[in-house]
C-alpha positions as a printed NumPy array, in Angstrom:
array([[  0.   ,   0.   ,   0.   ],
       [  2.939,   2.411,   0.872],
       [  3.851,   2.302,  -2.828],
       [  0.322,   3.488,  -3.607],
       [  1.311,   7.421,  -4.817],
       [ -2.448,   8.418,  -4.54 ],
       [ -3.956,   8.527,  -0.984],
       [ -5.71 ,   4.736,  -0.223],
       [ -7.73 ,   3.638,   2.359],
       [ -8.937,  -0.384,   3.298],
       [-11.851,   0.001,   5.158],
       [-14.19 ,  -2.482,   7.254],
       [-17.64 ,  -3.619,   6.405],
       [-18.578,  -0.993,   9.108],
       [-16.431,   1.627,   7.356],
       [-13.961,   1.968,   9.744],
       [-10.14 ,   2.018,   8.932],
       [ -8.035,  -0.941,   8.898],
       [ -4.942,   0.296,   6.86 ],
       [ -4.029,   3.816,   5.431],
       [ -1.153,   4.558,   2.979],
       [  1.789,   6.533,   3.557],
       [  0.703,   9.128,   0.961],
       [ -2.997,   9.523,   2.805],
       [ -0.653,  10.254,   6.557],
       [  1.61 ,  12.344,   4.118],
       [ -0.913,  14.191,   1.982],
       [ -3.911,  14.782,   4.73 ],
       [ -1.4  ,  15.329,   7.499],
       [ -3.122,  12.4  ,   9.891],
       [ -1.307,  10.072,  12.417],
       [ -1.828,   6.483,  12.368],
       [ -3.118,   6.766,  15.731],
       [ -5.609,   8.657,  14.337],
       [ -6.743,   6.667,  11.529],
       [ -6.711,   3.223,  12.268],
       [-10.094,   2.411,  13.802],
       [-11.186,   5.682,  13.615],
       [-14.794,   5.801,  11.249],
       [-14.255,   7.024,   7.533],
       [-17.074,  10.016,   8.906],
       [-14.759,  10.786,  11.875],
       [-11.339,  11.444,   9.823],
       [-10.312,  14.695,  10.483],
       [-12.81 ,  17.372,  10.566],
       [-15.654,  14.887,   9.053],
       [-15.189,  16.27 ,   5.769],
       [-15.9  ,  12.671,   4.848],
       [-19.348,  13.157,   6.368],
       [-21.702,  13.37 ,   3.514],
       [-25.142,  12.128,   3.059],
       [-24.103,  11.368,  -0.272],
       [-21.394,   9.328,   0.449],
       [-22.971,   7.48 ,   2.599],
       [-25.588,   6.794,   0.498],
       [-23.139,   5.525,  -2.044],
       [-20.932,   3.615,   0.607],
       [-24.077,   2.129,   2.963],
       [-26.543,   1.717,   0.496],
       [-25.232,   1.754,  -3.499],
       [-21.66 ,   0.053,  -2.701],
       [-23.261,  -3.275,  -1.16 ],
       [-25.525,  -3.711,  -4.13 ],
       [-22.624,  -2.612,  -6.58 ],
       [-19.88 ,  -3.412,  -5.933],
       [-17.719,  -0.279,  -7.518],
       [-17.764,   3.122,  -6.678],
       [-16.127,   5.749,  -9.151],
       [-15.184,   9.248,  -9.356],
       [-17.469,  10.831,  -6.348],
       [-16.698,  14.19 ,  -5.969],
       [-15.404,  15.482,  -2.896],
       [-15.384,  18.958,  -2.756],
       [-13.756,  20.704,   0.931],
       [-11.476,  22.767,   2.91 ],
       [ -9.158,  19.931,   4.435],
       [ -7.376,  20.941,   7.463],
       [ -3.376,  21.929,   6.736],
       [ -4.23 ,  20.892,   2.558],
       [ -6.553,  24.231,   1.886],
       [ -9.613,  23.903,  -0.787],
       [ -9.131,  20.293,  -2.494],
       [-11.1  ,  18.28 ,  -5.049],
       [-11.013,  14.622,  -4.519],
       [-12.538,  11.87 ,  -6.434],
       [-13.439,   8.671,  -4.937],
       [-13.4  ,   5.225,  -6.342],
       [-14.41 ,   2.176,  -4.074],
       [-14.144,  -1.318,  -4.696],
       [-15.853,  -3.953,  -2.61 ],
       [-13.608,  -7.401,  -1.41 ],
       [-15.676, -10.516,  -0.75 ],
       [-13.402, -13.372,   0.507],
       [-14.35 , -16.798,  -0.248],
       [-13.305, -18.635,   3.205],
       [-14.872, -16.55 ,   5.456],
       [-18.066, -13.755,   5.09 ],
       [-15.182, -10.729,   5.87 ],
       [-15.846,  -7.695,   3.606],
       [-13.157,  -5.392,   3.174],
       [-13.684,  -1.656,   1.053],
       [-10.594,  -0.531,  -1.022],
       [-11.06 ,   3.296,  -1.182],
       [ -8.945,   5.481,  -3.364],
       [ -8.953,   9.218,  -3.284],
       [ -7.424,  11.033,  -6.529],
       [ -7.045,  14.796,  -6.092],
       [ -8.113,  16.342,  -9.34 ],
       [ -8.244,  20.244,  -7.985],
       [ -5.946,  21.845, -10.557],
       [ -7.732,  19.774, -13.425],
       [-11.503,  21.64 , -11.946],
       [ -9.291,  24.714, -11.872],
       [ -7.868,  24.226, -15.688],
       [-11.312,  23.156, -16.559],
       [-13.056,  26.177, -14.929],
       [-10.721,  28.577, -16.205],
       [-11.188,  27.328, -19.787],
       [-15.315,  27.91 , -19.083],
       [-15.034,  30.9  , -18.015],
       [-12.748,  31.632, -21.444],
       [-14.876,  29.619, -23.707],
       [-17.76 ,  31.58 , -21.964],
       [-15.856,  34.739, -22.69 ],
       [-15.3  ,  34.135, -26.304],
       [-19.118,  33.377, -26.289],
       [-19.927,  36.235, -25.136],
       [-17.484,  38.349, -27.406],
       [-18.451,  36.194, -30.433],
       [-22.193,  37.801, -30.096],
       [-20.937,  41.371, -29.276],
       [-18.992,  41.214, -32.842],
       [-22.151,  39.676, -34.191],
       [-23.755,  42.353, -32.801],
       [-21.55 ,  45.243, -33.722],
       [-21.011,  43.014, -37.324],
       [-24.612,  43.303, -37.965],
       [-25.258,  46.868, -36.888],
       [-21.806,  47.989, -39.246],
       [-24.087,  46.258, -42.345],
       [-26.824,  48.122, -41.495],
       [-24.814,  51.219, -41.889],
       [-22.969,  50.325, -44.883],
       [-26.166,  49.417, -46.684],
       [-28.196,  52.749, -45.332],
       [-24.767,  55.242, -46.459],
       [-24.615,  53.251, -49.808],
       [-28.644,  53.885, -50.399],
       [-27.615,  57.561, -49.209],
       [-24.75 ,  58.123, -51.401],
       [-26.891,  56.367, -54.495],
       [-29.622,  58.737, -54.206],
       [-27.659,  61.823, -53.727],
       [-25.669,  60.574, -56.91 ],
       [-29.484,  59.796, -58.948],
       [-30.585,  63.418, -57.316],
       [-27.418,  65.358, -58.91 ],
       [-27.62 ,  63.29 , -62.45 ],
       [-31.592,  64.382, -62.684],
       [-30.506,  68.279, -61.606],
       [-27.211,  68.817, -63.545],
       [-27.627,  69.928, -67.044],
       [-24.345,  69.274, -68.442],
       [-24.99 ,  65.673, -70.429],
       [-21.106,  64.349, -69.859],
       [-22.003,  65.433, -66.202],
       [-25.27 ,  63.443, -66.262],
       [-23.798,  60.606, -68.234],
       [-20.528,  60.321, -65.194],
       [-23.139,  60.626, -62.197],
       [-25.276,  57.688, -63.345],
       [-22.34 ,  55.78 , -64.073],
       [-20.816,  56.486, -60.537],
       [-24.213,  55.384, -59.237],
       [-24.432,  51.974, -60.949],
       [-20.945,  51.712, -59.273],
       [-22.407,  51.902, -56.287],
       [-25.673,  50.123, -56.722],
       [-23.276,  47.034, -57.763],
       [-21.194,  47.173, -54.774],
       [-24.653,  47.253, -52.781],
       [-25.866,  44.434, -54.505],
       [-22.543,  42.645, -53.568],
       [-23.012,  43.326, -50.001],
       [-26.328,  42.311, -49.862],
       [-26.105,  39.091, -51.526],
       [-22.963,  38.328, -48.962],
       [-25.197,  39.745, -46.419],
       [-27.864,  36.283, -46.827],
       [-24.829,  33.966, -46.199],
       [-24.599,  35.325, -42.749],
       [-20.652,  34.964, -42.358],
       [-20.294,  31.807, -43.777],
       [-16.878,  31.329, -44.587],
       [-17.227,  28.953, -48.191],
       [-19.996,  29.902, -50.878],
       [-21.828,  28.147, -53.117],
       [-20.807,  30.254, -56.268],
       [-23.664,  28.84 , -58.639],
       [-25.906,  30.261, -56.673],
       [-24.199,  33.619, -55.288],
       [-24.179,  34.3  , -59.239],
       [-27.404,  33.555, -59.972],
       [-28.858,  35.898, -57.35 ],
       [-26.459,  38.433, -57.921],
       [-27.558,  38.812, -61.441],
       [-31.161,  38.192, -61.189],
       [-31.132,  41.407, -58.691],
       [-28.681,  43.437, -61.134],
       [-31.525,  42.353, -64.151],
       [-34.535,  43.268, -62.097],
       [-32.361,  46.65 , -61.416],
       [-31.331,  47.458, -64.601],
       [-33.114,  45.981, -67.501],
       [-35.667,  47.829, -68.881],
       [-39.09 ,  47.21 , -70.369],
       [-37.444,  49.454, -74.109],
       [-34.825,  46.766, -74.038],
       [-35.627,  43.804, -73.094],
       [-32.633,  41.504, -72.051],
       [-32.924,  37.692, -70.696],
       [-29.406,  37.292, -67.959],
       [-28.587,  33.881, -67.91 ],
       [-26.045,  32.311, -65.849],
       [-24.074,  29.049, -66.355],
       [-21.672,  27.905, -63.111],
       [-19.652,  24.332, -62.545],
       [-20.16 ,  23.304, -58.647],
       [-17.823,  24.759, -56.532],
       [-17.148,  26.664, -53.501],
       [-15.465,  29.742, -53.232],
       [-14.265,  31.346, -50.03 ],
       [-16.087,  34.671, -49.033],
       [-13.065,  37.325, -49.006],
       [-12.591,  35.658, -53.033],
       [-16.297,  35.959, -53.743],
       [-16.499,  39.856, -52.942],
       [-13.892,  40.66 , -55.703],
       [-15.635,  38.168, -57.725],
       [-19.023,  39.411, -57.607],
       [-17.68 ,  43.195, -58.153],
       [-16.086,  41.417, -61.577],
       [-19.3  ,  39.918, -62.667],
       [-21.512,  43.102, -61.562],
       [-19.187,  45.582, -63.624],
       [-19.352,  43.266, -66.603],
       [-22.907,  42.92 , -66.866],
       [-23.492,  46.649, -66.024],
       [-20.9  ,  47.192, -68.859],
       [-22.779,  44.893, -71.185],
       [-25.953,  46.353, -70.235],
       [-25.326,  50.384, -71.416],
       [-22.802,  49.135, -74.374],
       [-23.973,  46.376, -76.026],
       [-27.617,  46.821, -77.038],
       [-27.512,  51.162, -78.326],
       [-30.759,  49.993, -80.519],
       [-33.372,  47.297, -79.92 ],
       [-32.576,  44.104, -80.816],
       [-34.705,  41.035, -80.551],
       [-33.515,  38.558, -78.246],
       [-30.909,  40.414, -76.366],
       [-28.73 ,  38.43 , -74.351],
       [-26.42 ,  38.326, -71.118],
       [-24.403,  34.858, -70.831],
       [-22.466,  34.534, -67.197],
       [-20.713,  31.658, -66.643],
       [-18.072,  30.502, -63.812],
       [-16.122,  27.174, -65.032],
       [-13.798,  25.036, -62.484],
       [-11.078,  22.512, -64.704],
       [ -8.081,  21.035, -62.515],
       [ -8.587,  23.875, -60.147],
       [ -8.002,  26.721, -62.406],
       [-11.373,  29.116, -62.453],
       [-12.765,  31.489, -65.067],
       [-15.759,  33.869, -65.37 ],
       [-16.499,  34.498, -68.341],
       [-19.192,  37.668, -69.424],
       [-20.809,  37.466, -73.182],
       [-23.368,  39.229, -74.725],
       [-24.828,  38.799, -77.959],
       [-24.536,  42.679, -78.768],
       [-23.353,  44.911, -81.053],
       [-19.792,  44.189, -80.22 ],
       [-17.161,  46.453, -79.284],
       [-15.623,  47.682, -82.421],
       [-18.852,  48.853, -83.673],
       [-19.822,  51.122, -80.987],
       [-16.609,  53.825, -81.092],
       [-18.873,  56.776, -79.811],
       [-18.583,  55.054, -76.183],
       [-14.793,  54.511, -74.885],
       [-15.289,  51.883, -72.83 ],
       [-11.338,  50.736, -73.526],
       [ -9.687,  52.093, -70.084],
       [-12.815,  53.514, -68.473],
       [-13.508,  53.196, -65.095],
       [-15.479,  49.507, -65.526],
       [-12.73 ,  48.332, -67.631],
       [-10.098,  49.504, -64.614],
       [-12.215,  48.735, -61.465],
       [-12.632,  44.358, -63.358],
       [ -8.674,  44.973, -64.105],
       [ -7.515,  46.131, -60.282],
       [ -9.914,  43.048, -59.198],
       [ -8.666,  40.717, -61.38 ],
       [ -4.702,  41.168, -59.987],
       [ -6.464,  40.781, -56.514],
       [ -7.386,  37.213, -57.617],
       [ -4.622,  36.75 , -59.283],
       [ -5.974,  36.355, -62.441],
       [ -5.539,  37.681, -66.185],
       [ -8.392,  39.293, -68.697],
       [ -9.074,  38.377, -72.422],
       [-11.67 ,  39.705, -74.325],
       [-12.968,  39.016, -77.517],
       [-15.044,  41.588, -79.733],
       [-16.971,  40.638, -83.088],
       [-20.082,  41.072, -84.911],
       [-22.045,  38.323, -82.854],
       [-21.044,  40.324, -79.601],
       [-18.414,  41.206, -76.681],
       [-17.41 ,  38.549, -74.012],
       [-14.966,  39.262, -71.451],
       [-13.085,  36.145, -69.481],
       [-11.335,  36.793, -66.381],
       [ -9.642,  33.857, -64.693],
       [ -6.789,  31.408, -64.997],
       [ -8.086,  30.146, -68.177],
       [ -5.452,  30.325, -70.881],
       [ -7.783,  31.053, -73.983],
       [-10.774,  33.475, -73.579],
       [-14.113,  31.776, -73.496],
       [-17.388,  32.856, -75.425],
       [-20.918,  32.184, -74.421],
       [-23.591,  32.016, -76.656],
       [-27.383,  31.579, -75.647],
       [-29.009,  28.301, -77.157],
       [-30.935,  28.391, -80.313]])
């Protein structure tokens, strides 16, 4: 028993000591004398002296046999505050009707500590986890109300100016920010999910931007095209601002005149793990329209700046069956064409 590190007790079928180890002298600061024979509910200051306890040791032990891990929770004499757990273990003897108890007390107080402390910091966390949500949800708020503020004030000068090159730059500055809106708010329903569906962020990115922007003079049918993938969040900002530009671009360059079955083709394509977004219209094409520079305005260098965020290059390709734009790691630019 003296080679026992952890205190250990052999107790009597009346619960009274018949042997101690040296670690339960050493470690509760006891004297034999004071031990052997003594009741378990007598050692010490009777901090053994539970109704629990006895329960388990009177009532649940006998009928058991095994005892584990009861918690002892007390201010021991000479020790300080201490958490024990107890694990008994009932000895029958076949020659004779002797019971003996083997009782073993593991202290376990810095483990509660460790495992309160790291409550109390999970708990923390918790609790600062739903303040950001909070303050998260409230800086949303604001960037969506200052964006609807800034739009309007932009629609309100466009409609007052009378300066057409004036008028023409205020509308296009508030598209700009319409799209960056749209982006938000489309990120907004993920609520902080880290991966994205990108099928479907497209698809409701440009069915908002079509029931924006289309109108009922000409007609024009947005259709979008996407391989199954996820895409992290930070990535799917820049890549909505990409698609958003492109289709605003396509929108107010590629149909000047009506033309019957006007089309917007967006498609996102995943091969070997090398992406591409490709933007094609069925329009007028580039070359055709020279009155409008779109070459190096500010669509053409906000998709540019984006795509060296992503890391990725731009092609375009301009002919009399329309303007696509492909921005990705794709080697060769891409064309989409609506089906027949």
């Amino acid at each position: 028993m003296n080679t026992i590190p952890e205190p250990f007790l052999v107790l009597d079928a009346d619960l009274r000591v018949l042997e101690a180890s040296r670690s339960f002298y050493e470690i509760f600061k006891v004297a034999p004398a004071q031990t052997q024979g003594c009741l378990l509910y007598a050692l010490g200051d009777g901090q053994w002296d539970s109704p629990r306890l006895r329960e388990l040791l009177e009532t649940i032990l006998p009928e058991r046999v095994a005892m584990d891990a009861f918690e002892v929770d007390h201010d021991f004499p000479g020790l300080g505050h201490r958490v024990m757990l107890l694990n008994a273990r009932k000895v029958l003897y076949d020659e004779s009707d002797t019971m003996t108890i083997l009782l073993a007390f593991r202290d376990v107080t810095e483990r509660r500590a460790i495992e309160a402390e790291k409550e109390a910091l999970l708990k923390r966390s918790e609790d600062l986890r739903r303040q950001n949500e909070v303050l998260l949800q409230e800086m949303k708020h604001r960037v969506a109300n200052s964006l609807q503020i800034i739009a309007s004030i932009l629609l309100l000068k466009a409609r007052a100016v009378a300066s057409d090159e004036t008028r023409f730059h205020l509308r296009d500055a508030h598209q700009r920010v319409m799209s960056v809106a749209a982006v938000q708010q489309h990120l907004d329903m993920t609520d902080g999910i880290d991966q994205i569906e990108v099928a479907t962020y497209l698809t409701k990115l440009c069915a908002g931007l079509g029931s924006s922007m289309v109108s009922d003079s000409q007609p024009v049918v947005i259709t979008v095209t996407s391989d199954k993938g996820m895409i992290p969040s930070a990535k799917a900002v820049s890549l909505g601002l990409i698609a958003t530009e492109l289709v605003i671009n396509a929108l107010k360059y590629a149909f000047p005149v009506h033309r019957d079955k006007a089309s917007i083709q967006v498609g996102y394509t995943i091969d070997d793990g090398r992406w591409a977004l490709i933007v094609s219209d069925n329009g007028v094409g580039k070359a055709i329209d020279k009155a409008v520079k779109i070459e190096g305005g500010l669509g053409t260098t906000i998709v540019a700046a984006l795509a060296t965020q992503l890391d990725a290059k731009v092609s375009t390709v301009s002919d009399s069956t329309g303007y696509s734009v492909t921005v990705g790691q794709a080697i060769e630019p891409v064309v989409l064409r609506p089906a027949a």
